[in-house]
N, C-alpha and C positions, 0 to 999 in steps of 0.2 A: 383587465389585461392591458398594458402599455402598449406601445405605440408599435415598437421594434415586436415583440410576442406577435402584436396581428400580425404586422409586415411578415415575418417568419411563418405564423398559420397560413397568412392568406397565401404566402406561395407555394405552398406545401397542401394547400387544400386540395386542388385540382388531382392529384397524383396522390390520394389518401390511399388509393390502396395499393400503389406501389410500398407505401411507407411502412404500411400493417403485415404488407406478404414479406417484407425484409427481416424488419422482425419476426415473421410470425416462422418464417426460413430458418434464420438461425436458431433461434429455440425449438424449433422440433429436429434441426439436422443433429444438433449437440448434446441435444435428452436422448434421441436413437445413440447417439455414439458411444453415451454414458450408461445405456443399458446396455449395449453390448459387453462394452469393461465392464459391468455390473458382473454377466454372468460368467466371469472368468474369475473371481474373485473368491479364493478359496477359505484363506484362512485370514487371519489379520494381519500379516506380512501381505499379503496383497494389497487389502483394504487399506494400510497405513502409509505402506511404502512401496506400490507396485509391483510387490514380486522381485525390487530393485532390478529391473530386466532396462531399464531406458539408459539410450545410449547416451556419451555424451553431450552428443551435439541436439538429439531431444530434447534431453533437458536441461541443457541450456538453454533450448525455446520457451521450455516449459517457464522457467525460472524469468526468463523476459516476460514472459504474457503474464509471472505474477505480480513483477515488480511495476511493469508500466500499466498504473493504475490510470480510475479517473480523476486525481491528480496529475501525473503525467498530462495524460492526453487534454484535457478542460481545465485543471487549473494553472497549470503553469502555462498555459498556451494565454489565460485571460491576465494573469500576472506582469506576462510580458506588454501584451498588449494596455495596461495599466500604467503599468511601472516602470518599462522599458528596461534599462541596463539591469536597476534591484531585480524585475521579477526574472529576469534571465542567470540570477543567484542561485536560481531552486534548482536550476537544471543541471548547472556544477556539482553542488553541493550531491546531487544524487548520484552522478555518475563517480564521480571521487569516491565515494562513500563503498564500492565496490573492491578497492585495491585493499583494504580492510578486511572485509570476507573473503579474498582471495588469498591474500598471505597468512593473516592469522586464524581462520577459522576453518573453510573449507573440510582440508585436508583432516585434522583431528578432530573435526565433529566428527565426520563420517565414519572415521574408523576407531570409535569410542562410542556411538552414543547405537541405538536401535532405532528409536524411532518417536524419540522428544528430545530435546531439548535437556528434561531434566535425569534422562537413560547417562548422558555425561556427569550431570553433577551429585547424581546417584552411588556412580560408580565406587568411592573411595569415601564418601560420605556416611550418614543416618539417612535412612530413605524414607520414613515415612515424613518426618519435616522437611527434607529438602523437596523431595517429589510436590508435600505442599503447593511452598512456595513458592515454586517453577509452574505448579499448573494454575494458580491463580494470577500470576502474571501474564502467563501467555494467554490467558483468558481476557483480561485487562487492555493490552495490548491489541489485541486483536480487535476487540468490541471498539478501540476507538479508532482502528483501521476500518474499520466494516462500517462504519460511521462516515465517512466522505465516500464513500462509494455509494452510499445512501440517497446523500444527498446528493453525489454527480449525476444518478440517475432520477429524483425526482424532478430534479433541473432540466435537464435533457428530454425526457419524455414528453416533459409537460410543454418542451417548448414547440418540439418538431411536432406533436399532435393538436396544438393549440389550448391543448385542458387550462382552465380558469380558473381559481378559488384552490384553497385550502385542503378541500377536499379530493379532488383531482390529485394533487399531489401525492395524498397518501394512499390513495391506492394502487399510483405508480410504484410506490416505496414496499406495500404490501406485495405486488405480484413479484419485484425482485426477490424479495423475502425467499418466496414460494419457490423460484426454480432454484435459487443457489442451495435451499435444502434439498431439493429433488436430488441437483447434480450428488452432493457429498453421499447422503441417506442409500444412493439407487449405485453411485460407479466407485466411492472411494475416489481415495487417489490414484487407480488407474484410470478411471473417466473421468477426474478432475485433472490430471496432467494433459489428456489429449483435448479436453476442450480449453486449456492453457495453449498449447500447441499452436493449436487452428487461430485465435484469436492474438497470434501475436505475428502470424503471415497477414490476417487482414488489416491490421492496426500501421504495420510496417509498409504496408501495403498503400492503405489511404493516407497514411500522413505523405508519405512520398506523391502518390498524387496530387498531394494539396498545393505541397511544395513546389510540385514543378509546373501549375499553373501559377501558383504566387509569383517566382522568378519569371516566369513569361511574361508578366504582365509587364514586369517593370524591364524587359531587354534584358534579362538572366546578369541584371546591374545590383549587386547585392547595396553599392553606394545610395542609388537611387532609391530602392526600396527603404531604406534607413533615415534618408532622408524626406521621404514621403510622410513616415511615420511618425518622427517629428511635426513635422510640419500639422498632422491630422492631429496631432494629442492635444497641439495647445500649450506645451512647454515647453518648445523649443528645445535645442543644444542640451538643454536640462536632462529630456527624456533620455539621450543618449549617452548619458553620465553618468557613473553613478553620483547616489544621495538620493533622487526623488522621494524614496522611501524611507532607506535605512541612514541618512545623511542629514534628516532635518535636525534632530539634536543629537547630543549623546546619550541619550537615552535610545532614540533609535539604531544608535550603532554598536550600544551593545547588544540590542536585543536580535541582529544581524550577526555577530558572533556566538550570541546561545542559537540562532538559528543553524550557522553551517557547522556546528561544533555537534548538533543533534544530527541531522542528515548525513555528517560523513559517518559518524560514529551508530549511528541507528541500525543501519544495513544489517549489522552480521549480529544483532540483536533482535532481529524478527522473526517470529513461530513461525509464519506460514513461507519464508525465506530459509530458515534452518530446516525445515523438516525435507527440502526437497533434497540436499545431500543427501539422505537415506534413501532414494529412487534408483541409485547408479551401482553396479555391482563391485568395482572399486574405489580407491582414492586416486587414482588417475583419471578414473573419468569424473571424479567430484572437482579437479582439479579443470579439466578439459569443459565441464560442463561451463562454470564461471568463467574462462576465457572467453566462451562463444558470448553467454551473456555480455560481457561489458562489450565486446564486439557491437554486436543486436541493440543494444539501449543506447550506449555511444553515436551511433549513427543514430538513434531515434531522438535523441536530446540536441543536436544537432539540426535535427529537422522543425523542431520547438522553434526554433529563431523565424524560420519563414511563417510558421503559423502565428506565433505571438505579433512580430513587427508587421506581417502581412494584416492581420487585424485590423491592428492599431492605423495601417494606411488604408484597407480598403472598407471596413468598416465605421473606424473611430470610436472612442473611447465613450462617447455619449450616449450610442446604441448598443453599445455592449455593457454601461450601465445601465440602460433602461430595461434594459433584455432580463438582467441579474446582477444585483449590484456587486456581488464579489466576484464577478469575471467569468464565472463556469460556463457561459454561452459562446464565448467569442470565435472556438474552434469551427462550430457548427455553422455559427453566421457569416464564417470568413469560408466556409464550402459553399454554401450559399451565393456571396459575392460573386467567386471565380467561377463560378457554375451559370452566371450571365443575370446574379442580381435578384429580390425578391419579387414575385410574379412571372418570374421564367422558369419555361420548362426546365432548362440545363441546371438554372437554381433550385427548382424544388425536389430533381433529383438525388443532385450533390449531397444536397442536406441532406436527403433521407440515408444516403448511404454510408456519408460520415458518422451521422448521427448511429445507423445501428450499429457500427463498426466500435462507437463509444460506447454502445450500449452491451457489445460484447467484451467488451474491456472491462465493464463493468460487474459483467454476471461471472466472468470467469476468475475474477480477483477476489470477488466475496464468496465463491465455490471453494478458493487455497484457505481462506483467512477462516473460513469454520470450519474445513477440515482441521487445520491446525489445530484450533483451541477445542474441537470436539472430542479427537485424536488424547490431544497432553488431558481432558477432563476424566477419558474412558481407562487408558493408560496410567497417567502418575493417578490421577486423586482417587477412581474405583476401582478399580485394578489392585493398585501397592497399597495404597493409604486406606481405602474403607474397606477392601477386600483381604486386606495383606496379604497378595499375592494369591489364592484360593479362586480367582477369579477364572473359567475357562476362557479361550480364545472367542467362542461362540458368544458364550456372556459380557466380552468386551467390545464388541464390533456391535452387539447390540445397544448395549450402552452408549456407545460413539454416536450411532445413527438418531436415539432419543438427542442426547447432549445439542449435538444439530440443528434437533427442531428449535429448541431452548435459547439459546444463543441464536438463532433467526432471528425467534420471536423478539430476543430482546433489541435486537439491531435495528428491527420495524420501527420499535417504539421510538426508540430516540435518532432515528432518520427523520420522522415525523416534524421533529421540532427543533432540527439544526440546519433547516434549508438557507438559511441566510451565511451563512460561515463559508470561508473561501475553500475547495478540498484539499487545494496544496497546504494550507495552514492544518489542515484538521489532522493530513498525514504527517506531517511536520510535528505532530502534537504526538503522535503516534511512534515517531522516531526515538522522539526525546524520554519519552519512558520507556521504550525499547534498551534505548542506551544507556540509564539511568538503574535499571534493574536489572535486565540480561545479559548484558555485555559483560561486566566487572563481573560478576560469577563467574561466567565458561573460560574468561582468560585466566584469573586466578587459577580457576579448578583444573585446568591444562597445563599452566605454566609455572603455580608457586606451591612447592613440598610441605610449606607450615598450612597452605587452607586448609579450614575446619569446617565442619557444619557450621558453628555458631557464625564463621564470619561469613559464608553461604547466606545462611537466615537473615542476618543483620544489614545485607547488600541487596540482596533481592526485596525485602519487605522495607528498607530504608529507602532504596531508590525509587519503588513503586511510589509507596506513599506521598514521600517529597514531590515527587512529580505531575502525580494526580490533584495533591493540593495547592501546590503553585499553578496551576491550570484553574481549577476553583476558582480561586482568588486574581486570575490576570485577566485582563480587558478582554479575553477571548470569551467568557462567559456574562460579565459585566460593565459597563462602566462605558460604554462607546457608541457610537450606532449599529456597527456592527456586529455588535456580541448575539451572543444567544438569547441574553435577557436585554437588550436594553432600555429596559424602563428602570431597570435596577442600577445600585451601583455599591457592589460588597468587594468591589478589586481593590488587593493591598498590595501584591505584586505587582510591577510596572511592566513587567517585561510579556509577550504573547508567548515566547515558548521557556519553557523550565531549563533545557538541555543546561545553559551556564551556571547553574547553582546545583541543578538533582545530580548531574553525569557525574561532575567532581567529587560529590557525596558520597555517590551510592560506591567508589572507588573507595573513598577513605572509610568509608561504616566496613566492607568487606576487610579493610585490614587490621580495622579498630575492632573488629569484631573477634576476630583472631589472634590477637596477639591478646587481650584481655582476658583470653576464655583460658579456664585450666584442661581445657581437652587437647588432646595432642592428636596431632596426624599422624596418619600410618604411613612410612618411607617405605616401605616397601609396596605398598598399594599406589601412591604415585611411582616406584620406578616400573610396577606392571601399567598403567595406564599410559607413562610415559613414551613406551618402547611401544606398545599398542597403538597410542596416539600418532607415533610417528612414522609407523612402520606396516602398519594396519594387520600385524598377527593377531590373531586370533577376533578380529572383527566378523562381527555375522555369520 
C-alpha cells in the first residue's frame, strides 16, 4: 500500500463503521426504493421508460445524476489537480457538449423514437439491419462507459477502506457489478430514474460543501487559491496556462482537438442519455428537462475548479499520485484535507462521506448505462431482429432483465483490469465512439430525405469500428506507462482519443453510403417522420 493509501486508511480507521453504515445506508435506502418502482411496473412502457409520467424538472435531475459520472466527480477533479488549466478542458468540453442535445436532438428523439435509439432510425428504414446496428453500438458504447465507473469505484473503495492487493479491488468491482444489476433487473427505469434523482442532490450537495470549505480556507480569495496551487504543483505560472498537457507538441495539441471535438459532440450520442427523453410525457418537457440539466451540471462543473485547484493546493500533486497515479483519488483526499487533515476525526468523516457520495454517483450511473444497452439488446436485437416482432411485452422485459446480468458480468471483467487508466479518459473514449457511430445516423435520419439504410449501416458500423480500432491501437491500451498493457507496445495511432479521424468518417461513410447505394428513400415516410419529429403528432 503507499504511503498516501495508509495516510487515507489510517484516518478513516477509527470511524470504520461510520464508513460501512454510509454505504451500507445508501444501498439498502435505493434497493427499497427500487423495489417499490419495481412493483408498479406493469408492462414495458414502464420498465423502459417509466410510464413517461416524470416531470420535467425530475428528469432533468435524473439526466444530471446520469451524466455526472465518476468521471465528473474523480476524474476530472484529479485532472485538474494534475494538469491545471488542460484538465480543467474536460469540464468545458462536457458542459458545451449539452447545447447539442438541446437544440438538435432532444425534441425529435422524443417524439419519434419509443424507447431506443434505434425506434428513430427504424422508422423510415429496414429494421431488422438497422435495429442491428443500433443495438450493437449502444451495447459497445455503453460497455466502455460502464468501464470507468469500474474502475472509479475500485479506486475509491479501495481507498477509503484501506483494501491492499489486487484482489481487494476486484471484489470491490464485483459487488458494484451485483447492485447496478439488482437496481435495473428489480425497478427498471422507474427505480433507476429515482435512485438518479437522489444521487444527484447528494453529489450537488457535497461537492458544494467541499467547495465552500476549499474557498474558506483561502479567504473565499479565488486569486489565492490559484496561486496556492501553482505554487504546490511544482510548475509554476505553467500550471495556470494552458499547454502542460495538451501544449507539449503538436501532436498533443491535436489530440486536444480529437478530445473536445469527441465530448462536445458525444452527448446527444449516448444510449443511456438518449433513452431518458422517453421518460417525459411531452416534447416540452423533453425540452424543459435539458434546460434544468445544463442548469444542474453547469453549476456542478464549475464547482470542479475548487475541488481540482483545491487539491492541487491542499493536497499536492505527489500524494495524489501516490494515492493513484491517474488522479481518481484527489476529490476524496482533498475532503479529507478540509475535514481537518489525515488522523482527524473531521477528516475521516469528510472522506467517508464524500467518498460514499462518489460511490453513489457511481452505482446510479452504471444502473442508466445497463438499462440502456439491456433495453436497445431486449428491444431492437430480440424483439425486431431475432423475434421479428412476435416477441410479447412479458417476453421482452424478461429478456432485458437476463441482458442485464450479461452486460454486468461482462463490465466486472474488464473493470478488473483497467484500474490504472484515468476515468475522465476512459469516458472521453466513450464519447468519441458515441459521436463516431450515433450521432451521424439520428441527425441524417432526422434531417436528410435521401438517407438510406445502406448509409445508416455503413455510419453506424464504419464509425463504431474505426473508433474502437484507433483506441486498440493508441497509447491508451499500449505503448506508455500508463496504458492498460504497458509492458506492450502495438500503438500505431498517436493520438488517445479517436473522435478527430472516427466523428469526421463515420459522417462521410453515412453519406458515402447513400449516395452509392441503388436504394432510394421513401419522401413521403420522411415528410411523416418530419412533421412527427417536429410537431410530436402522433408520438406515443
Amino acid at each position: 500500500m503507499t504511503g498516501t493509501m495508509q495516510l487515507a486508511a489510517e484516518g478513516a480507521s477509527d470511524h470504520r463503521g461510520l464508513i460501512i453504515g454510509l454505504f451500507g445506508a445508501f444501498v439498502v435506502a435505493t434497493l427499497a426504493i427500487t423495489v417499490w418502482a419495481g412493483r408498479q411496473n406493469k408492462d414495458a412502457d414502464d420498465y423502459y421508460a417509466g410510464g413517461r409520467s416524470f416531470t420535467g424538472f425530475q428528469n432533468g435531475l435524473a439526466i444530471s445524476g446520469d451524466y455526472m459520472s465518476a468521471a465528473s466527480f474523480l476524474g476530472i477533479a484529479g485532472a485538474i489537480a494534475l494538469y491545471g488549466y488542460d484538465g480543467f478542458l474536460y469540464s468545458i468540453g462536457f458542459l458545451v457538449a449539452w447545447l447539442v442535445a438541446l437544440l438538435l436532438v432532444a425534441e425529435p428523439l422524443r417524439n419519434s423514437g419509443r424507447f431506443t435509439m434505434a425506434d428513430v432510425l427504424a422508422y423510415r428504414m429496414r429494421q431488422r439491419p438497422v435495429r442491428t446496428a443500433a443495438g450493437t453500438s449502444t451495447i459497445v458504447v455503453s460497455i466502455f462507459y460502464l468501464l470507468a465507473q469500474m474502475v472509479g469505484a475500485g479506486t475509491l473503495v479501495a481507498l477509503l477502506l484501506g483494501i491492499d492487493g489486487e484482489a481487494g479491488r476486484r471484489w470491490v468491482v464485483v459487488g458494484v457489478g451485483i447492485v447496478m444489476v439488482l437496481y435495473v433487473t428489480v425497478g427498471g427505469m422507474k427505480g433507476t430514474t429515482w435512485v438518479q434523482m437522489i444521487k444527484a442532490v447528494l453529489l450537488i450537495a457535497g461537492t458544494l460543501l467541499i467547495t465552500v470549505l476549499v474557498l474558506n480556507k483561502f479567504g473565499w480569495n479565488i486569486s489565492a487559491l490559484l496561486g496556492a496551487a501553482a505554487e504546490s504543483s511544482g510548475k509554476g505560472t505553467a500550471y495556470l496556462e494552458p499547454g502542460l498537457k495538451y501544449g507539449i507538441s503538436d501532436l498533443s495539441k491535436l489530440d486536444f482537438i480529437s478530445l473536445a471535438v469527441a465530448l462536445v459532440l458525444g452527448t446527444a450520442g449516448l444510449p443511456h442519455i438518449l433513452v431518458r427523453f422517453y421518460t417525459v410525457p411531452t416534447a416540452k418537457a423533453a425540452r424543459k428537462s435539458v434546460n434544468w440539466a445544463i442548469g444542474i451540471i453547469g453549476a456542478f462543473y464549475l464547482m470542479t475548479i475548487a475541488l481540482g485547484f483545491g487539491a492541487a493546493a491542499l493536497v499536492g500533486p505527489d500524494r495524489i499520485i501516490a494515492s493513484n497515479a491517474a488522479g481518481n483519488t484527489a476529490a476524496p483526499l482533498l475532503a479529507e484535507a478540509v475535514g481537518g487533515g489525515p488522523g482527524s476525526t473531521g477528516g475521516a468523516i469528510l472522506l467517508a462521506v464524500i467518498s460514499a457520495v462518489a460511490f453513489a454517483t457511481i452505482l446510479a450511473v452504471v444502473a442508466g448505462l445497463t438499462l440502456a444497452s439491456s433495453a436497445s439488446f431486449a428491444h431492437d436485437l430480440w424483439a425486431n431482429v431475432i423475434r421479428k416482432g412476435k416477441a410479447s411485452e412479458k417476453e421482452e422485459v424478461l429478456t432485458a432483465k437476463i441482458a442485464a446480468i450479461a452486460i454486468g458480468a461482462v463490465s466486472i471483467v474488464l473493470g478488473i483490469f483497467a484500474d490504472k487508466l484515468n476515468t475522465a479518459a476512459l469516458v472521453a473514449l466513450a464519447f468519441a465512439v458515441a459521436a463516431s457511430a450515433n450521432l451521424p445516423t439520428i441527425l441524417y435520419s432526422l434531417f436528410w430525405k435521401r438517407f438510406t439504410t445502406s448509409g445508416a449501416l455503413w455510419s453506424i458500423y464504419g464509425g463504431l469500428a474505426s473508433s474502437v480500432l484507433l483506441v486498440v491501437f493508441s497509447p491508451v491500451l499500449s505503448g506508455s506507462e500508463t496504458a492498460l498493457f504497458p509492458d506492450s507496445d502495438f500503438a500505431f495511432f498517436p493520438l488517445s482519443n479517436p473522435g478527430l479521424v472516427s466523428i469526421p468518417l463515420g459522417f462521410l461513410l453515412g453519406w458515402l453510403g447513400t449516395v452509392v447505394s441503388k436504394e432510394k428513400a421513401d419522401p413521403a415516410k420522411f415528410a411523416e417522420m418530419e412533421v412527427r419529429s417536429l410537431t410530436g403528432a402522433g408520438a406515443h
